[in-house]
TORKOL-405799 format. One record per atom (N, C-alpha, C): residue number from 1; residue in three letters; atom name; y, z, x. Coordinates in steps of 0.02 Angstrom, whole numbers. Layout:
# residues N
pos  code  site  v  w  u
NUM  ala  CA  Y  Z  X
...
# end
This chain:
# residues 234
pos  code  site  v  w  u
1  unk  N  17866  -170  1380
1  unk  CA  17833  -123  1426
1  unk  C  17767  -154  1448
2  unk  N  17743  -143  1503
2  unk  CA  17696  -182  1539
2  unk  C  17638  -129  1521
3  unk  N  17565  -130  1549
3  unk  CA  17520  -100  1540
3  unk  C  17479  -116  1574
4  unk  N  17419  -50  1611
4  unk  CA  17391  -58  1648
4  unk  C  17299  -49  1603
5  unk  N  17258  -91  1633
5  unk  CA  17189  -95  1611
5  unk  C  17148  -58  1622
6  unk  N  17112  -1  1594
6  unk  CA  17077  48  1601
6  unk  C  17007  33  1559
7  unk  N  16954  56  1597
7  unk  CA  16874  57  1553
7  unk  C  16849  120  1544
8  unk  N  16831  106  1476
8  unk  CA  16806  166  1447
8  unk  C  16737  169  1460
9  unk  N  16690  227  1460
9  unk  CA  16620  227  1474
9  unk  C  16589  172  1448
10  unk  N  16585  130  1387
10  unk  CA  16557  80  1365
10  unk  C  16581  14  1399
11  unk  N  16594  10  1421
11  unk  CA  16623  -48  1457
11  unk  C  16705  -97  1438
12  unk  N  16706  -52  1361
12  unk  CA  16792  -88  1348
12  unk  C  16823  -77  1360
13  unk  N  16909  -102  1364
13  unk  CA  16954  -87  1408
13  unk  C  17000  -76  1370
14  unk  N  17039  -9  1393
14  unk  CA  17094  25  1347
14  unk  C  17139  1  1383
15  unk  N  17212  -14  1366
15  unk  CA  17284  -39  1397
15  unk  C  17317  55  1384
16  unk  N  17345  42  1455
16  unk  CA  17371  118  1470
16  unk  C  17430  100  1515
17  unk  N  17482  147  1482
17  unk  CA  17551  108  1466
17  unk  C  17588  101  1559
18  unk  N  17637  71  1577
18  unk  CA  17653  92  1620
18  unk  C  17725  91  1627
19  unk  N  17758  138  1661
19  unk  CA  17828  147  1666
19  unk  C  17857  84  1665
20  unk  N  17904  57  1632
20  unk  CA  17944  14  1630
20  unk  C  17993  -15  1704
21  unk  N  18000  43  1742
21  unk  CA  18047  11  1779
21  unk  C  18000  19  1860
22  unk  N  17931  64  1837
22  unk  CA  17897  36  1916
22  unk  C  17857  -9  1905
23  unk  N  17833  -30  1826
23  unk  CA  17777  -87  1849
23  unk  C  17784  -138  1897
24  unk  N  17822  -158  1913
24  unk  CA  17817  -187  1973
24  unk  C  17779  -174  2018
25  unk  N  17823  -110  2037
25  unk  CA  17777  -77  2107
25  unk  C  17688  -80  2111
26  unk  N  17664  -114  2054
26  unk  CA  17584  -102  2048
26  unk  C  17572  -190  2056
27  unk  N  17614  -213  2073
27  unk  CA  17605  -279  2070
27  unk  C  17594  -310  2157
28  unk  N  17532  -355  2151
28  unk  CA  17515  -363  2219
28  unk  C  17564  -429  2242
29  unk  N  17591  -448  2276
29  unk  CA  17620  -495  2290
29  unk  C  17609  -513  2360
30  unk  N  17550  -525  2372
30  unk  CA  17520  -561  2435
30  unk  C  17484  -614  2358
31  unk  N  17475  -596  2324
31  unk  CA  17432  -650  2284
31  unk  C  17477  -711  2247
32  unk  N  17548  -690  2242
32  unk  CA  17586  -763  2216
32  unk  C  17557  -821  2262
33  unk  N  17563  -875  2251
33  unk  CA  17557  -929  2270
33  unk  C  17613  -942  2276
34  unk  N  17631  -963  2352
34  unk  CA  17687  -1011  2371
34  unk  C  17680  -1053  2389
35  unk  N  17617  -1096  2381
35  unk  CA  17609  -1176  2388
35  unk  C  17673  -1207  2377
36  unk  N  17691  -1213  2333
36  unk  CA  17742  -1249  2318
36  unk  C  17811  -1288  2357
37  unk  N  17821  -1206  2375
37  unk  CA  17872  -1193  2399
37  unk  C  17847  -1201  2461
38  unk  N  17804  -1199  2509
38  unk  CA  17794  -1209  2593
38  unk  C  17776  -1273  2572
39  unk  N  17751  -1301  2505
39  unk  CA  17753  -1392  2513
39  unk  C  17818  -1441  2519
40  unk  N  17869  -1381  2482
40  unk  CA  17928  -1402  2500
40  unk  C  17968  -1426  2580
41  unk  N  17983  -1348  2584
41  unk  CA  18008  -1336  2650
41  unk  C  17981  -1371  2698
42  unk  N  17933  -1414  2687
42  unk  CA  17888  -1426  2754
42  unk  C  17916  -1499  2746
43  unk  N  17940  -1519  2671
43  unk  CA  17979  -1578  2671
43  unk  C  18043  -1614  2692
44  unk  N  18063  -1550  2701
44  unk  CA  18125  -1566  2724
44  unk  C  18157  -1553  2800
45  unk  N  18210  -1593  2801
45  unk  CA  18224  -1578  2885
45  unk  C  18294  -1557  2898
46  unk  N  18262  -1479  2938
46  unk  CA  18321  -1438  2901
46  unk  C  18392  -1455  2974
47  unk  N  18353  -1492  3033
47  unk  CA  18401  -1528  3092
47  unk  C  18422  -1585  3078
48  unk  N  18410  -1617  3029
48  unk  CA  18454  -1691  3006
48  unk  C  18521  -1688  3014
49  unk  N  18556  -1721  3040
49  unk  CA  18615  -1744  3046
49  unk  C  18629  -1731  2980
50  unk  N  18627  -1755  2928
50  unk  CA  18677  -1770  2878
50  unk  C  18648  -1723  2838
51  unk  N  18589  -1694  2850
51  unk  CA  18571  -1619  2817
51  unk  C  18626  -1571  2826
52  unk  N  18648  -1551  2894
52  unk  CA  18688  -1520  2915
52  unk  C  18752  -1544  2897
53  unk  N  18785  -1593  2891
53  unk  CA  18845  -1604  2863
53  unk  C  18853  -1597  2805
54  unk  N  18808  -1598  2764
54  unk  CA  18810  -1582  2682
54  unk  C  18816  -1520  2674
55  unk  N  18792  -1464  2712
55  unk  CA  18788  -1393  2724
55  unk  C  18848  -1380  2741
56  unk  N  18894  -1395  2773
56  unk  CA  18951  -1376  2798
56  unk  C  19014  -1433  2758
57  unk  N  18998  -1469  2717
57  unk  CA  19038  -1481  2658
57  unk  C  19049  -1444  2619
58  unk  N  18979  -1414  2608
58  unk  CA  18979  -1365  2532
58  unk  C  19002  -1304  2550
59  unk  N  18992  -1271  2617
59  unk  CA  19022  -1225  2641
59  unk  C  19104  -1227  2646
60  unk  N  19122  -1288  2674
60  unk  CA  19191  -1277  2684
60  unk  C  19234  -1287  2605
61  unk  N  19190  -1336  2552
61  unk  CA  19253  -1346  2510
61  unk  C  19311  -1284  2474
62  unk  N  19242  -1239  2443
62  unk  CA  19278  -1176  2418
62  unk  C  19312  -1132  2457
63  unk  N  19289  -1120  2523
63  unk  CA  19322  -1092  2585
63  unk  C  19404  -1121  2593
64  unk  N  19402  -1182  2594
64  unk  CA  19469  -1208  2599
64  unk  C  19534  -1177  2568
65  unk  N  19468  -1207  2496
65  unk  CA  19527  -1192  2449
65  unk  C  19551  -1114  2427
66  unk  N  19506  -1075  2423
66  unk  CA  19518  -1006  2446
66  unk  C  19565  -976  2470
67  unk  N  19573  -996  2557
67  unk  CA  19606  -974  2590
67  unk  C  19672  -1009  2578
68  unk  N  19695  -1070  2573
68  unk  CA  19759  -1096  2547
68  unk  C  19780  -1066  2504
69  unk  N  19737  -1058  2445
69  unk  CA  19774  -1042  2383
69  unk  C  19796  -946  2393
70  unk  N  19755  -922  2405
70  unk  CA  19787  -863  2424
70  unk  C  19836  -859  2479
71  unk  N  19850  -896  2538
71  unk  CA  19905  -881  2567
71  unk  C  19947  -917  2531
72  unk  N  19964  -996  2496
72  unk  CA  19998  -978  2444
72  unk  C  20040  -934  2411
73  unk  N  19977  -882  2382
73  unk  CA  20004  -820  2329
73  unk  C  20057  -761  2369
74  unk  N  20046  -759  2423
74  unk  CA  20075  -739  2458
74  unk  C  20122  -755  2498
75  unk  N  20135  -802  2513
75  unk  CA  20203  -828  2544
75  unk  C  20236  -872  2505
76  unk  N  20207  -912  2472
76  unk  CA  20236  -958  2433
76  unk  C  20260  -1019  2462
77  unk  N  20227  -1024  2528
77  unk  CA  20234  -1086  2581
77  unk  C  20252  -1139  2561
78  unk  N  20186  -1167  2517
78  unk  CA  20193  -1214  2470
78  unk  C  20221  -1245  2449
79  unk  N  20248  -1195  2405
79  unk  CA  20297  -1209  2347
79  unk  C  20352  -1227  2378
80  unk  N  20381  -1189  2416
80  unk  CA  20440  -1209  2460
80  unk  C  20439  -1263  2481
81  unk  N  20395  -1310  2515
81  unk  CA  20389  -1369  2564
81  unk  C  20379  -1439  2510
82  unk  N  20346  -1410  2448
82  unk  CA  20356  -1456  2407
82  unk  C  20406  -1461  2382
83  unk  N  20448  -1388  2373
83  unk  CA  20495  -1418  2313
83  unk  C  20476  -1369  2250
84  unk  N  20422  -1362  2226
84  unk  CA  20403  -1372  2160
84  unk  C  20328  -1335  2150
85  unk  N  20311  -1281  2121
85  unk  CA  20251  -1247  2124
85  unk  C  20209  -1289  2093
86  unk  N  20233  -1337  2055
86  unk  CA  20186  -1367  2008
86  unk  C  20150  -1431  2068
87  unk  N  20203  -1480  2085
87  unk  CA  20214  -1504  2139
87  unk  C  20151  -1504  2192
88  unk  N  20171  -1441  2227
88  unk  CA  20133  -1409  2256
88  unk  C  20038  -1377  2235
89  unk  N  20049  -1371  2164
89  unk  CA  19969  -1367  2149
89  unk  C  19928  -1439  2139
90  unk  N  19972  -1469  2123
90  unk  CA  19934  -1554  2115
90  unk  C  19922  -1590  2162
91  unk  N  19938  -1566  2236
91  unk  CA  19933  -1583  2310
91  unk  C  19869  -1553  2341
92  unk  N  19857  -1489  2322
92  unk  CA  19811  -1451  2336
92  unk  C  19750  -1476  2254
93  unk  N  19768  -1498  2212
93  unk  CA  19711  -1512  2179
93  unk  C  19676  -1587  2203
94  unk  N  19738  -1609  2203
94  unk  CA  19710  -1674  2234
94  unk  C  19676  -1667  2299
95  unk  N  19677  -1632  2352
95  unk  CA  19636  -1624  2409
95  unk  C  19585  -1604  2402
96  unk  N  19572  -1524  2336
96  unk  CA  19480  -1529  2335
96  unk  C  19467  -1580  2288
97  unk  N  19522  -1621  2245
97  unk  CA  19449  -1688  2233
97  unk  C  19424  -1741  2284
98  unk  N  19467  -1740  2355
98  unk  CA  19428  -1781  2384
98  unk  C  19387  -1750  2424
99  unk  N  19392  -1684  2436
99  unk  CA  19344  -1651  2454
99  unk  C  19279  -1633  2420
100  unk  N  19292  -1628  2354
100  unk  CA  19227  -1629  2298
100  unk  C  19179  -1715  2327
101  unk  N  19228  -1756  2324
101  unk  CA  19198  -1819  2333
101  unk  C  19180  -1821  2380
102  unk  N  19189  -1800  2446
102  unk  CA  19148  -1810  2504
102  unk  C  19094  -1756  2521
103  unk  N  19102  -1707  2474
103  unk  CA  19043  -1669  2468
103  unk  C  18976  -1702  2444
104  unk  N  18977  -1726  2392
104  unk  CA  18955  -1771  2328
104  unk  C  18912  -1854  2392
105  unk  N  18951  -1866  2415
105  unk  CA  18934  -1907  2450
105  unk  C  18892  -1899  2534
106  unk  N  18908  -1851  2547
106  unk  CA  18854  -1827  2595
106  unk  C  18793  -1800  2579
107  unk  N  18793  -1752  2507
107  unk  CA  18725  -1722  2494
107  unk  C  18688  -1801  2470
108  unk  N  18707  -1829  2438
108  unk  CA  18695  -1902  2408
108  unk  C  18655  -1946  2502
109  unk  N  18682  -1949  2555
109  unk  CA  18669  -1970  2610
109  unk  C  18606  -1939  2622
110  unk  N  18597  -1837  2634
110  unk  CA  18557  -1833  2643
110  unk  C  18500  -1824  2610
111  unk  N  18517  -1849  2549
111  unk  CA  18424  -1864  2490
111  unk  C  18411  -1922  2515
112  unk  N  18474  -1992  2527
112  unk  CA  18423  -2044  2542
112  unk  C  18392  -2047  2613
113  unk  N  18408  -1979  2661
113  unk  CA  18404  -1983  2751
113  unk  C  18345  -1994  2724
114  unk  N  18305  -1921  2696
114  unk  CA  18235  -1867  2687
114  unk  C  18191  -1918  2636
115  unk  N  18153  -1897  2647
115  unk  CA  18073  -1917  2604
115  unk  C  18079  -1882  2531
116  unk  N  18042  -1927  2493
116  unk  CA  18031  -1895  2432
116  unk  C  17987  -1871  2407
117  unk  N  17977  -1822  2352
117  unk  CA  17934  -1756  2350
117  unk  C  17885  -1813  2287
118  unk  N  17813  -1806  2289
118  unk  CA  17778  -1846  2255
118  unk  C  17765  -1790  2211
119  unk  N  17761  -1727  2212
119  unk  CA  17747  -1697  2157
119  unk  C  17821  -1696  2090
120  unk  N  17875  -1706  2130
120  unk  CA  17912  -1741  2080
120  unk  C  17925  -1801  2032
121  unk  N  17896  -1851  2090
121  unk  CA  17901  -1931  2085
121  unk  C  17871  -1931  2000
122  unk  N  17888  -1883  1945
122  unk  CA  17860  -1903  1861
122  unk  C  17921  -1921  1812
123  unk  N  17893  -1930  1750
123  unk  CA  17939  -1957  1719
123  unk  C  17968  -1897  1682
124  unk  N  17946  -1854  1678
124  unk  CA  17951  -1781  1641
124  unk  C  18024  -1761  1689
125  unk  N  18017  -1747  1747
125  unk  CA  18069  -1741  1805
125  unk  C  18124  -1778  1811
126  unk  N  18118  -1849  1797
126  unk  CA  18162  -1894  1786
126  unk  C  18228  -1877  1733
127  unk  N  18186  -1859  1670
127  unk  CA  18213  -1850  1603
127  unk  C  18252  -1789  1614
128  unk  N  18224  -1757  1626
128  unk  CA  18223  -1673  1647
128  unk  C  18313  -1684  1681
129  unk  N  18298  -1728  1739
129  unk  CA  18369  -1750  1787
129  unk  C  18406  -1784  1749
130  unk  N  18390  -1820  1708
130  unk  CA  18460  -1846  1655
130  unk  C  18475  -1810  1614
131  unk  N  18445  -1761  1576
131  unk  CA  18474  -1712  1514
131  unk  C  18537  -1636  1567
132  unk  N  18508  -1628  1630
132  unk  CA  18547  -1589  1654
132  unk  C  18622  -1639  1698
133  unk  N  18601  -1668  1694
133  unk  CA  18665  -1732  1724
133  unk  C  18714  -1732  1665
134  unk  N  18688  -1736  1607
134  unk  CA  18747  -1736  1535
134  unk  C  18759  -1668  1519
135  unk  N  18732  -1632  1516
135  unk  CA  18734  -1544  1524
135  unk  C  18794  -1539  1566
136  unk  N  18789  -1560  1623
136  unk  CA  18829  -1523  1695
136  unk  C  18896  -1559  1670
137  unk  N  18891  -1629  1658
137  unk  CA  18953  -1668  1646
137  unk  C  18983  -1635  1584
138  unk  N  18955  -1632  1551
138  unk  CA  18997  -1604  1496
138  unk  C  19041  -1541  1493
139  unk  N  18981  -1498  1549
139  unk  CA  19029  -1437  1529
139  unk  C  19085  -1452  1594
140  unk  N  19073  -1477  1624
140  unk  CA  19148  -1486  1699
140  unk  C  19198  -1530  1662
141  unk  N  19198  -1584  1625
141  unk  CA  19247  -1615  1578
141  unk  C  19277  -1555  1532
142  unk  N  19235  -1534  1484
142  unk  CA  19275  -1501  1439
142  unk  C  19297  -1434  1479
143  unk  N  19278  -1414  1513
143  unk  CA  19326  -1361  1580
143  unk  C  19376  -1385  1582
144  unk  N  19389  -1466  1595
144  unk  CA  19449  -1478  1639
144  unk  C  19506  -1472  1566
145  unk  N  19481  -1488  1504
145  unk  CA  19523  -1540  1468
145  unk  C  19562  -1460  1435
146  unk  N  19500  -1411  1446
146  unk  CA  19519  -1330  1411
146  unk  C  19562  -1303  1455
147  unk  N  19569  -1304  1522
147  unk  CA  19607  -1280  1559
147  unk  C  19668  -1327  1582
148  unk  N  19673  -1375  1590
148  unk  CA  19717  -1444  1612
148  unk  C  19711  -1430  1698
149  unk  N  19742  -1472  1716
149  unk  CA  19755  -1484  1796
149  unk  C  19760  -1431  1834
150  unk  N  19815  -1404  1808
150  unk  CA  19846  -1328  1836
150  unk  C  19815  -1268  1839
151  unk  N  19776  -1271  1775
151  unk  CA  19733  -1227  1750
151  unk  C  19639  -1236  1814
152  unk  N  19623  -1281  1807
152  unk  CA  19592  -1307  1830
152  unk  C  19591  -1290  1913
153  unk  N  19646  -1297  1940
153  unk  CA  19639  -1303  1999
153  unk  C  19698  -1258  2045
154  unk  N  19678  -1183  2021
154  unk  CA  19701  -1142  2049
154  unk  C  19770  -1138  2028
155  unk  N  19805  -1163  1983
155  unk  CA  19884  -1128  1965
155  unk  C  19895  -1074  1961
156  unk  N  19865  -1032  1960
156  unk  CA  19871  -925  1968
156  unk  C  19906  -954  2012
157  unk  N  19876  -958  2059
157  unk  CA  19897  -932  2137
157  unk  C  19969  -957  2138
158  unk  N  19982  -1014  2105
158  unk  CA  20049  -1043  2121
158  unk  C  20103  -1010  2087
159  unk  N  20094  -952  2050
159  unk  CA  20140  -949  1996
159  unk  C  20136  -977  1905
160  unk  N  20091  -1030  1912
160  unk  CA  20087  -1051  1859
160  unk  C  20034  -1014  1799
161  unk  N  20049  -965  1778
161  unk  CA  20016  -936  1740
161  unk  C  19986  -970  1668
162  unk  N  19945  -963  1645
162  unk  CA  19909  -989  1562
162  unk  C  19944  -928  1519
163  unk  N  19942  -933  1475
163  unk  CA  19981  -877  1421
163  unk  C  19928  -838  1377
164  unk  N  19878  -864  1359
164  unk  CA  19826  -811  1371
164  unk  C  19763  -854  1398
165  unk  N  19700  -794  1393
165  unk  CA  19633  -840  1416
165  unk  C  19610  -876  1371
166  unk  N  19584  -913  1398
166  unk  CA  19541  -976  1372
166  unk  C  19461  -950  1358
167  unk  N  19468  -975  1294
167  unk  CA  19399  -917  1254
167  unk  C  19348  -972  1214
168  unk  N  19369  -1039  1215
168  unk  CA  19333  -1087  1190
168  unk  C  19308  -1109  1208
169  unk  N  19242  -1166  1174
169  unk  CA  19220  -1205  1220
169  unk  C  19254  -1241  1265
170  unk  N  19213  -1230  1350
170  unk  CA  19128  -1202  1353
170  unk  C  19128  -1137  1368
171  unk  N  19194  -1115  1374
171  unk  CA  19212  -1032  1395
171  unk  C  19188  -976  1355
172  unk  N  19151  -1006  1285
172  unk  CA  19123  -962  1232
172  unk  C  19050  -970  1231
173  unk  N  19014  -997  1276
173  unk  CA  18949  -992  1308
173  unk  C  18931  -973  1370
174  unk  N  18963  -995  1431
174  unk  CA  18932  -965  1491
174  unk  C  19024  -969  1526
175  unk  N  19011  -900  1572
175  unk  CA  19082  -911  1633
175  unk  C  19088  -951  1675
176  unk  N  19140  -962  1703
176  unk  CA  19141  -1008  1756
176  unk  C  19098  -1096  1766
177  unk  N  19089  -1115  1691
177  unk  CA  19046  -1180  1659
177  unk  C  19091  -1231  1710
178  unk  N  19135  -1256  1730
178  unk  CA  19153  -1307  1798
178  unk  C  19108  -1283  1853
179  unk  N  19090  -1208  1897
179  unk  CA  19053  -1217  1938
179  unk  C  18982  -1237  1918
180  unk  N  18953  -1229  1871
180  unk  CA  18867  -1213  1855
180  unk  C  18876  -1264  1826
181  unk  N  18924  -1303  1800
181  unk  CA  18916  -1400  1768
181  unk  C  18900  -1438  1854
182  unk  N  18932  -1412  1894
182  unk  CA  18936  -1456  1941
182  unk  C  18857  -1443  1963
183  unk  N  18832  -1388  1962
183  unk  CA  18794  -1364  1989
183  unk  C  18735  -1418  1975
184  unk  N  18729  -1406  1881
184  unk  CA  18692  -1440  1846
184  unk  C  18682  -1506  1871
185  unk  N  18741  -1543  1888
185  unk  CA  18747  -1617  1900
185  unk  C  18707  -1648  1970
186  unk  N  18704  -1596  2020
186  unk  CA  18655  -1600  2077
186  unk  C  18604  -1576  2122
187  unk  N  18569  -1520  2046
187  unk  CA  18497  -1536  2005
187  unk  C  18474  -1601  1983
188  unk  N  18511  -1607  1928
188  unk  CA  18492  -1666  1908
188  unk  C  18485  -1717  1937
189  unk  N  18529  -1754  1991
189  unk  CA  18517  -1787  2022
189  unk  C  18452  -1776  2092
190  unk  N  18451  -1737  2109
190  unk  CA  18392  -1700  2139
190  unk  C  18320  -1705  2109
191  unk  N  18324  -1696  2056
191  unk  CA  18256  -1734  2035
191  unk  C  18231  -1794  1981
192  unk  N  18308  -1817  1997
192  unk  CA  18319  -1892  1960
192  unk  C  18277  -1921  2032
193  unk  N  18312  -1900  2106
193  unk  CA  18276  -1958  2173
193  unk  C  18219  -1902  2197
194  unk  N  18202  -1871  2151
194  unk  CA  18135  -1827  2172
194  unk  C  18147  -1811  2253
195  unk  N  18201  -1778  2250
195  unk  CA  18213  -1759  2325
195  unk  C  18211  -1688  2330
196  unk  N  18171  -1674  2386
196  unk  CA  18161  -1580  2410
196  unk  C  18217  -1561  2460
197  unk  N  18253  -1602  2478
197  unk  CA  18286  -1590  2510
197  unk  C  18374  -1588  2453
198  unk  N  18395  -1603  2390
198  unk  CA  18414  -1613  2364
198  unk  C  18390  -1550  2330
199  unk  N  18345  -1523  2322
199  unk  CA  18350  -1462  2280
199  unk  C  18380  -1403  2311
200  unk  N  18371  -1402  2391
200  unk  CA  18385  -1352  2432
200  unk  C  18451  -1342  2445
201  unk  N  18495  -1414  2465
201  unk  CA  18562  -1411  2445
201  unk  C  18605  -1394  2372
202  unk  N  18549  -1418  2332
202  unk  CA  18562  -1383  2263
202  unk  C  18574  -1312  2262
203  unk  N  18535  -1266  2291
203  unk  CA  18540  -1220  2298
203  unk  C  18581  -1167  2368
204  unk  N  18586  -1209  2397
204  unk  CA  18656  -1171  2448
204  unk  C  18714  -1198  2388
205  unk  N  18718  -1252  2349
205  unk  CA  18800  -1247  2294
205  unk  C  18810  -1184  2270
206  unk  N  18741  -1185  2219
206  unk  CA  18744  -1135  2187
206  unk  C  18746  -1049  2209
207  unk  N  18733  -1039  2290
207  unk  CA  18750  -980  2332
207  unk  C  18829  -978  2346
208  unk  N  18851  -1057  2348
208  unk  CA  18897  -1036  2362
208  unk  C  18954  -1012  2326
209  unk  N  18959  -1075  2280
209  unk  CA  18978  -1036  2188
209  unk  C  18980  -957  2179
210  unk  N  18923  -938  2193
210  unk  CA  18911  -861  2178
210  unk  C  18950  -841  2221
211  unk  N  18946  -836  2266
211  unk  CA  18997  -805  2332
211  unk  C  19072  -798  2304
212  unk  N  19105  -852  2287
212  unk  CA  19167  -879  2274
212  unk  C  19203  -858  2239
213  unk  N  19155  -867  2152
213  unk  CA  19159  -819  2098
213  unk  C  19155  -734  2115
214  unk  N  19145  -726  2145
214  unk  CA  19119  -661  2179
214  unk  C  19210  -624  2192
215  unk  N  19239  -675  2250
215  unk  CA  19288  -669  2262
215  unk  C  19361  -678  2243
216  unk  N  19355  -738  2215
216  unk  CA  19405  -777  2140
216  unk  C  19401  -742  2091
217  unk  N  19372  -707  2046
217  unk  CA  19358  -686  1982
217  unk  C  19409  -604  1995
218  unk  N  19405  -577  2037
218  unk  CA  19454  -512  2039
218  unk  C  19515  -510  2059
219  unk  N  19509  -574  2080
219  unk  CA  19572  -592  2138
219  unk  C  19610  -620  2057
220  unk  N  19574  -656  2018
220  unk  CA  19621  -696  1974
220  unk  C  19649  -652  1926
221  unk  N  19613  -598  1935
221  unk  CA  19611  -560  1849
221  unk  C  19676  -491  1863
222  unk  N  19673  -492  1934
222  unk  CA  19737  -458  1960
222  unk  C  19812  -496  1974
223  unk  N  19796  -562  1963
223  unk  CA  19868  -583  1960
223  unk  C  19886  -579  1874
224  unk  N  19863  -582  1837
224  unk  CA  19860  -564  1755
224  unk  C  19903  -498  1726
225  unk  N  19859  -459  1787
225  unk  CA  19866  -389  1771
225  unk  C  19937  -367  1797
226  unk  N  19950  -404  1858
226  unk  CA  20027  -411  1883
226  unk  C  20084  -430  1838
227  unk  N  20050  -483  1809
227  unk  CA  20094  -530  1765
227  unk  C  20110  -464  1700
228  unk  N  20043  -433  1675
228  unk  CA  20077  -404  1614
228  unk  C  20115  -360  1628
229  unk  N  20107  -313  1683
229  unk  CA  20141  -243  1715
229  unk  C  20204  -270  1705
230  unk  N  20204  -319  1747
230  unk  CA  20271  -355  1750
230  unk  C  20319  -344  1684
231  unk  N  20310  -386  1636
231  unk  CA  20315  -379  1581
231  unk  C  20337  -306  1528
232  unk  N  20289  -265  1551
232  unk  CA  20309  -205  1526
232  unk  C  20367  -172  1563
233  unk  N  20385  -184  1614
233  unk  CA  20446  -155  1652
233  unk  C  20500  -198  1628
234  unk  N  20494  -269  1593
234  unk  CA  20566  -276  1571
234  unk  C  20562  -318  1503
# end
């Protein structure tokens, strides 16, 4: 609980309590300092060519795959044209990894377009960018190795169901640890090249992630719920 500063006739000051959920509202916020942040923004160039293509990588990858994999679930297009649902998911996994990779490689273009941030340029930041680089890697590896291929890369949608959830590491620390490893991984690199422009794309990933998860996470948990219904009828 927060508390507000009151003086007593002698000049000391009594703490006098304040509601928990308006202290805020007593809070001036013309007084934060956003140096920082307008030292940023002022770094970066938000009309760059390859600014803008990195933006619309990260936009389109999950979009893609999204929309495939649910019409997929629904027609079963796919599966048919391959042959083989399995077939068919390893065609579509294989396309967002080269789409992961040309994501990866444009935000990578536009840190080296842009200038670098000198209030980063330390060694604290550096370190900082390699401990979240093994962080991010780790948890997107052991994602993959906990879920496998299928698992990994949208098999719901295909039919290919898991037999139950996956509750282990890294699934027994944070959700969705493949998006927020990846996430981790370009942070880290972001202030491995002390780039402001690299943090900002950092952060449209991680909007977009949220978005995705947003939409994936109910969508997945209802083909489950299909699957058991299912089940109970025969």
């Amino acid at each position: 609980m927060s508390h507000d500063r009151k003086t007593t006739g002698t000049g000391h000051a009594l703490l006098a309590p304040v509601e928990c959920c308006g202290g805020f509202n007593n809070l001036d916020y013309t007084q934060v300092d956003l140096t920082p942040m307008e030292g940023l923004f002022r770094l970066v160039d938000f009309y760059d060519q390859s600014f803008c293509v990195a933006v619309i990588t990260i936009i389109f990858s999950p979009l893609f795959w999204n929309v495939v994999a649910r019409w997929e679930h629904r027609t079963r297009s796919l599966s048919r044209l391959m042959g083989s649902p399995h077939l068919a998911c390893y065609c579509l996994g294989f396309i967002i990894l080269l789409l992961n990779v040309y994501r990866s490689h444009s935000m990578t273009l536009a840190m080296r377009a842009q200038v670098k941030w000198e209030v980063m340029d330390r060694t604290e930041f550096f370190y900082c960018g390699v401990v979240l680089l093994m962080l991010g890697t780790l948890l997107v590896v052991t994602s993959f190795l906990a879920l496998g291929f299928t698992g990994t890369f949208l098999g719901d949608y295909f039919g290919i169901l898991m037999d139950e959830k996956v509750t282990g590491f890294p699934f027994n620390i944070i959700e969705n640890p493949m998006y927020w490893g990846s996430t981790a991984n370009y942070l880290g690199l972001a202030l491995i090249g002390s780039s402001p422009v690299g943090l900002v794309l950092t952060a449209v990933v991680a909007l977009v992630y949220k978005v995705a998860i947003h939409f994936e996470g109910p969508f997945t948990e209802q083909i489950y719920k299909d699957r058991s219904q299912h089940r109970k009828q025969h």
